[in-house]
N, C-alpha and C positions, 0 to 999 in steps of 0.2 A: 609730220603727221599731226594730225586732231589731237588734241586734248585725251586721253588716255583714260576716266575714271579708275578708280579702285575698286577691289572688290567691293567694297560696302560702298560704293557710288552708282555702281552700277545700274543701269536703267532698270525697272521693271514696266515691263508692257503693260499699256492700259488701253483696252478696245473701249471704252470709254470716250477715249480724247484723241483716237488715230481712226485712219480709215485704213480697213481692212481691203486690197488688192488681188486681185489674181495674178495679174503681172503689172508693173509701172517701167518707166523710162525716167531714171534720175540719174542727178548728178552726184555721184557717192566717192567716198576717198578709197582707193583702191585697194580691196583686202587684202589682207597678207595671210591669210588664214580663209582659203575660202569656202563655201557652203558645204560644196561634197565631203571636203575631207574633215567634217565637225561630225566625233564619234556621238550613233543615236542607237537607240532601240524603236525606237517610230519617226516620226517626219519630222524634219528641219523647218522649222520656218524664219521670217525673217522681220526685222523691224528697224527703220530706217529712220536716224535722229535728225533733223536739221541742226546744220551749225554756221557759224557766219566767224571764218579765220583772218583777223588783220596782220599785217606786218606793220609796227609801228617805230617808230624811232622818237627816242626823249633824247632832245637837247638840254644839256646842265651847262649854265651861265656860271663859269669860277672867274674870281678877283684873282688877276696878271698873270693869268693862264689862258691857254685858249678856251673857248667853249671843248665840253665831253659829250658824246653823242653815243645813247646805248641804245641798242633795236631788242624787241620784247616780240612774239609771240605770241598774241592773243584770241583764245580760243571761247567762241560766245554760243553757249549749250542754250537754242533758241527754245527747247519742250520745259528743261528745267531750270531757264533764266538767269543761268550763273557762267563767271568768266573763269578760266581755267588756263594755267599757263602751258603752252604746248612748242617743240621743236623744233619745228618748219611748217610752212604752208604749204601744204599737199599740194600734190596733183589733182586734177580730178579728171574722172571717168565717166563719162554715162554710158550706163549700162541698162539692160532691161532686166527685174530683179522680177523673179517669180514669188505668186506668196508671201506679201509684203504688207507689214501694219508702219503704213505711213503715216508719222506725228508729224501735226500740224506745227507750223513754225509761229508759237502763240508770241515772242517778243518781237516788235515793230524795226524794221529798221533803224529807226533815230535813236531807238534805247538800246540796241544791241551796239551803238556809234558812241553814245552816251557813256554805258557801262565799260566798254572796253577802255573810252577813254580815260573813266576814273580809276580803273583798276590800273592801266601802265600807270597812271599818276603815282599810285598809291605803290607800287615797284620800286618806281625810281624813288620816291622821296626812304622807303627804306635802302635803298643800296646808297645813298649818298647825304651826306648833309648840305641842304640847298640855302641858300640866301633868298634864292625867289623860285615862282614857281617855274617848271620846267617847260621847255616848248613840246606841243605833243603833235607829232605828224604823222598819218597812217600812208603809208607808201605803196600797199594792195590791197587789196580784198577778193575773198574768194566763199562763195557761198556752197557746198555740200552738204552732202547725208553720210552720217555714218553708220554702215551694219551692223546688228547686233544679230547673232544668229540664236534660236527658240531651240533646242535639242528634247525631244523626248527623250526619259534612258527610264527605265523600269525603277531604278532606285531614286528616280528626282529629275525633278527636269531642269534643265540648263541653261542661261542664257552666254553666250560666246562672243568675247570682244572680236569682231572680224579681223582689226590692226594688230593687235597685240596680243591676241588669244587667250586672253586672261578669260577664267570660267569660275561663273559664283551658280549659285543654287535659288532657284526660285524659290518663293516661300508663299503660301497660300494657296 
């Protein structure tokens, strides 16, 4: 799955910088927590992150050993521009998602190819001490949205990791 935030990572929606939907057709990673069953006291709505998942593999060159090859999970959050280590590389689904504040995916490909790839650099060279730099090879790619579900409740409104179900409190 995606890259996970934490409570205090969590996205907050900005109609700002997304477009607002009635319904879209995207390609999102498959809830595990889905719309209906997110408790509200008024309407659910929804907001769909771009993210761009590599599976990478770092080759480490060791003296009268063979080479070590480690694979990394790298999860590139394209609204808030930062790389995040994550699981597996999802599946993906498209779905048609009602009520939807679809964020733009502001980071470019090359930099989202860029960033991933200094971040596995910057992995590997902590898990191992290198003589040289590592070979970095991305083996998939897979481009998604991930759901975050909007919950009205009378005491605060909610926003709901669709994967993980983790719930922080909006604030403003």
């Amino acid at each position: 799955m995606a890259a996970n935030p934490t409570r205090s990572d969590a996205p907050a929606p900005d109609a700002r910088t997304g477009t607002r939907r009635e319904s879209a057709t995207l390609d999102v990673i498959p809830p595990q927590v889905e719309r209906d069953d997110v408790e509200a006291d008024g309407r659910v709505g929804a907001v769909a992150y771009p993210y761009r998942i590599y599976e990478a593999s770092a080759t480490v060159g060791r003296a009268f050993l063979s080479d070590r090859e480690v694979t990394y999970v790298a999860s590139v959050d394209r609204a808030r521009r930062l790389v995040l280590r994550a699981d597996v590389v999802p599946d993906v689904d498209s779905r048609d998602v009602a009520d939807v504040l679809v964020l733009p995916a502001d980071l470019p490909a090359e930099l989202c190819r860029e960033r991933a790839h200094d971040t596995v650099f910057e992995w590997t060279t902590r898990k191992f001490a290198l003589a040289s730099a590592p070979d970095i090879t991305f083996e998939r790619r897979v481009d998604a949205r991930k759901l975050f579900w909007l919950a009205e409740r009378d005491d605060g409104d909610v926003i709901v990791d669709s994967v993980t179900g983790d719930e922080s409190r909006l604030e403003g």
